[in-house]
N, C-alpha and C positions, 0 to 999 in steps of 0.2 A: 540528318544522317543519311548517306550513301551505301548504297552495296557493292562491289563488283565485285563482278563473276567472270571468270575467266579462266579458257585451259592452259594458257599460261600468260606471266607477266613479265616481260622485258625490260631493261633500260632502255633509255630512249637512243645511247648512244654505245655503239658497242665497247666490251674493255672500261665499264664504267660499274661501279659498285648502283646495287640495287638496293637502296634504302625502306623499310618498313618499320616505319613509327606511328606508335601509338598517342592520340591525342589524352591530352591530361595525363592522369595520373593508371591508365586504365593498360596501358603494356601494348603486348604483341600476342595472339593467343593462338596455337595452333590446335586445330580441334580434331584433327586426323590424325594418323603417325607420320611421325617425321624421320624421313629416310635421310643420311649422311655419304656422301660421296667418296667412295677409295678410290685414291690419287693411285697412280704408276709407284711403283714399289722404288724409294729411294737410296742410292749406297750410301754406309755409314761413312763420315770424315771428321775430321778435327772441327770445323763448322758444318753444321747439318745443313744441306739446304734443304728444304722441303717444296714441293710441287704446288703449282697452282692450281690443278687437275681435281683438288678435293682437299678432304681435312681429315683423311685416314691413309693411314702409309706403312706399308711393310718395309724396315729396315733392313737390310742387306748388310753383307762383310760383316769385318772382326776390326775395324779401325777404331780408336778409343774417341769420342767426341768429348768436344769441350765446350761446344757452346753449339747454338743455330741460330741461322740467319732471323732476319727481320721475316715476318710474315705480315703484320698487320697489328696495332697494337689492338688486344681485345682478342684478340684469334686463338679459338680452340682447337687442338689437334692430338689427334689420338696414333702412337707409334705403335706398333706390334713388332719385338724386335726378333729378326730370324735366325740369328744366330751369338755368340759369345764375345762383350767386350767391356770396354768401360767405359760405363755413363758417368762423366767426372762434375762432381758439384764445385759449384763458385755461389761463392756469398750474393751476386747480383744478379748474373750473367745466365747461370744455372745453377736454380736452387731447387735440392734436393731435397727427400724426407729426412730426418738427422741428420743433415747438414755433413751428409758421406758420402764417396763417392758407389755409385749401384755395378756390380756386374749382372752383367745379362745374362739368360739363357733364354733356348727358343723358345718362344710363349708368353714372353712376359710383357706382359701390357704398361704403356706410361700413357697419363692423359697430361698435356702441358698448357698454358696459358705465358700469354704472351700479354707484361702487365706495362712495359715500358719496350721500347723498341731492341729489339734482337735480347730483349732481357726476359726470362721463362723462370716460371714456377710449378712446377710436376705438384700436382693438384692430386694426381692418383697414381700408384706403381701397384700393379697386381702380379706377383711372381707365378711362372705355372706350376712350379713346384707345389703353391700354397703354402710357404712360408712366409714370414712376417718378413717385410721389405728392413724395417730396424728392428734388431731385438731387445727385446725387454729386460728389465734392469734384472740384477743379479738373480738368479735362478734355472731352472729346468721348462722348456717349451718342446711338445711334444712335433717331430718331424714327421716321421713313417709308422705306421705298422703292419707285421705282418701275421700272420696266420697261419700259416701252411700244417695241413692234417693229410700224414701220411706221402710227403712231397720227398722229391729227391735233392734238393735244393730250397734254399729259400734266399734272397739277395734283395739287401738296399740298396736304393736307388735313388733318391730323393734329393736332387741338386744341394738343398743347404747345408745336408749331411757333409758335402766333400767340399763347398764351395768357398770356405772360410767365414760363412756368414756366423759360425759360432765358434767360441774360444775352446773345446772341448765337446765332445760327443761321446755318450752315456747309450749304453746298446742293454738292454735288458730283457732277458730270452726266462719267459716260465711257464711251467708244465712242460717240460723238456721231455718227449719219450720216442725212444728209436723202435723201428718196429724191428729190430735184429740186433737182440739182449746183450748187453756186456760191448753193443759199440762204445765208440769214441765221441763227443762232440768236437767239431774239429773246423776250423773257419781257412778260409782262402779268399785275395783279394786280388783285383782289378784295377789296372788304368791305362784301357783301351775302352771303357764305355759296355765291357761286358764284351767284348768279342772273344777273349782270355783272360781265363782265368788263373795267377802265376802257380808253379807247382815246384818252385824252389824257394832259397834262400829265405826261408821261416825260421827262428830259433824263436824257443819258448820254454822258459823254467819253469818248472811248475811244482811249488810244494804239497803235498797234502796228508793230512790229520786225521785219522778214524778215530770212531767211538771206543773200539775195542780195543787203544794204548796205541795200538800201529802207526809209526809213520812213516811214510814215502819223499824221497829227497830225489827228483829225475828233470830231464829236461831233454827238448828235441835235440839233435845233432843238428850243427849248420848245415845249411841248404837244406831242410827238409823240407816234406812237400804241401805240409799244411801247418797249420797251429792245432796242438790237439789240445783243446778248452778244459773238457771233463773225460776221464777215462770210468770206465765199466759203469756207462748208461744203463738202466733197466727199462725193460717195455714191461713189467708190472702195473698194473690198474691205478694200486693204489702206491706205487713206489715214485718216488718225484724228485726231478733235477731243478735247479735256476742258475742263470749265470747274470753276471753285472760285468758289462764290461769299457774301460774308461779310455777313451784315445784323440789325439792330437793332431794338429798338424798335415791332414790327410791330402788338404791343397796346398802344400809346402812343394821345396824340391830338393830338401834333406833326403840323404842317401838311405838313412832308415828311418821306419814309420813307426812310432813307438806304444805297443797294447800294453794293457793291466786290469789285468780280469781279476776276481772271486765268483767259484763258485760254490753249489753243495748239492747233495744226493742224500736220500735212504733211499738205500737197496737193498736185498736179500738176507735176513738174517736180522733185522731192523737196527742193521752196520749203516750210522750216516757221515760222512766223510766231508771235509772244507776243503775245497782246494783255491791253491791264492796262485796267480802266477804271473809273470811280465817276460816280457817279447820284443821282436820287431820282426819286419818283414822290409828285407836290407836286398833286394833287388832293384834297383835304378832311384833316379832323381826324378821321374815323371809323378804328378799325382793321381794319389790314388780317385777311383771315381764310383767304383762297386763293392759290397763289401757281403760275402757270401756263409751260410753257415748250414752243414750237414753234417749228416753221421758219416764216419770211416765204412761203414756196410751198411746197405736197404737206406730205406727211407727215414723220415723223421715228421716230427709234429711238434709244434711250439709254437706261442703268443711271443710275436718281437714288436719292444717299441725302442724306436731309437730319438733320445732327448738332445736337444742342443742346449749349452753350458753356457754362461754369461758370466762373468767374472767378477763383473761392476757396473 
């Protein structure tokens, strides 16, 4: 048996693969860390090409791909993609996790193998959202939560929420208390990414039922400037809100976005109240991408989690 040592190893001829094999049955072992090479950052296209330059690559553009070139058969390579498109699966060519096709967001990682020539198999898709790249069979998977104590806002954000990755989105707000008695809960959404927030064309009926026989029959006027959820919040210790609320469609480009909440309260006088109501938010065909929920006055505090829906 041999050793070499050396601070590096060459082929003999340049532009030629560098072969390391191990005799018998005993491998190739690397006893250091092993560092991986980022290529030049490549544009997205109907065929990817990928760089020779390394075997990590930042994706560029919004062009849908369909396939990528030959690399090598054997070749692993790791995409980070920087911006929003469609990674489109084919049964050979490019094969995906659930044999679906993937949109991207910035962040999300594919690692691919190349198992027959220009023919790939996505071995790993890690979303940056941290949502599950396929969702799981019929049920509830938690996306976001938030917190906020004592905030003036609180807004989800969580790509799978808006991205179509679920059939349905489930928002559920508890321990609801405003710190300025007898507000509103009251929601307003986004699809500019959060740089606005709309302040019109809200409509929202809302019924609701007290303990003490009373009932209330009201609803917003068109174009108004938020959804009001729950009326006469209490900031009482031990007084308490929750709301469920169930919505569609958000990465559509249907002219309206369609809510349907329940909520409930005891407040003042140990008066507890149901309130049921359905909406939309009928300002443009863009999708939505933010989805926001505070009090009418002061601040607010609540445990938000918002679930993604599977149908089948």
């Amino acid at each position: 048996m041999s050793t070499l040592k050396a601070d590096a190893v060459t082929s003999a001829q340049d532009n030629t693969a560098l072969t390391l094999s191990g005799t018998g049955t005993g491998g190739v072992k690397v006893n250091d860390f092993f560092v991986q090479t980022k290529g030049a950052d490549i544009a997205s296209g109907t065929t990817l090409t990928l760089g020779k330059d390394g075997n990590q690559f930042d994706v560029t553009g919004t062009t849908t791909i369909t396939g990528i070139a030959t690399q090598g058969i054997g070749s692993y390579v790791t995409l980070h993609f920087d911006g929003v498109l469609t990674f489109t699966h084919h049964s050979t060519n490019l094969i995906l996790p659930g044999a679906a096709n993937i949109t991207t967001a910035a962040g999300d990682i594919a690692v691919m193998y190349e198992y027959a020539s220009a023919d790939w198999r996505c071995v790993s898709y890690t979303k940056a959202s941290g949502a599950a790249v396929v969702a799981s069979s019929a049920g509830l998977t938690l996306i976001e939560t938030l917190t906020p104590s004592g905030a003036a806002t609180a807004t989800f954000t969580a790509a799978a929420i808006f991205d179509g990755t679920y059939d349905r989105i489930i928002f559920e707000l508890t321990g609801i208390s405003p710190a300025t008695d007898a507000a509103e809960l009251t929601m307003t959404v986004s699809d500019d990414d959060g740089a606005t927030f709309e302040s019109a064309n809200y409509v929202w009926f809302l019924w609701r039922s007290e303990s003490n026989g009373a009932t209330f029959l009201g609803n917003n006027s068109a174009s108004d400037s938020a959804i009001d959820l729950i009326y006469n919040l209490s900031n009482a210790a031990d007084e308490t809100a929750e709301l469920t609320l169930s919505v569609g469609g958000l990465s559509g480009t249907a002219a309206h976005k369609n809510f349907y909440g329940r909520g409930a309260l005891v407040n003042a006088n140990s008066r507890s109240m149901v309130c049921n109501g359905a909406g939309h938010w009928g300002g443009g065909t863009t999708a939505i991408d933010q989805i926001r929920f505070l009090a009418s006055s002061g601040n607010i505090s609540f445990t938000g989690r918002a679930y993604g829906v599977v149908n089948s």
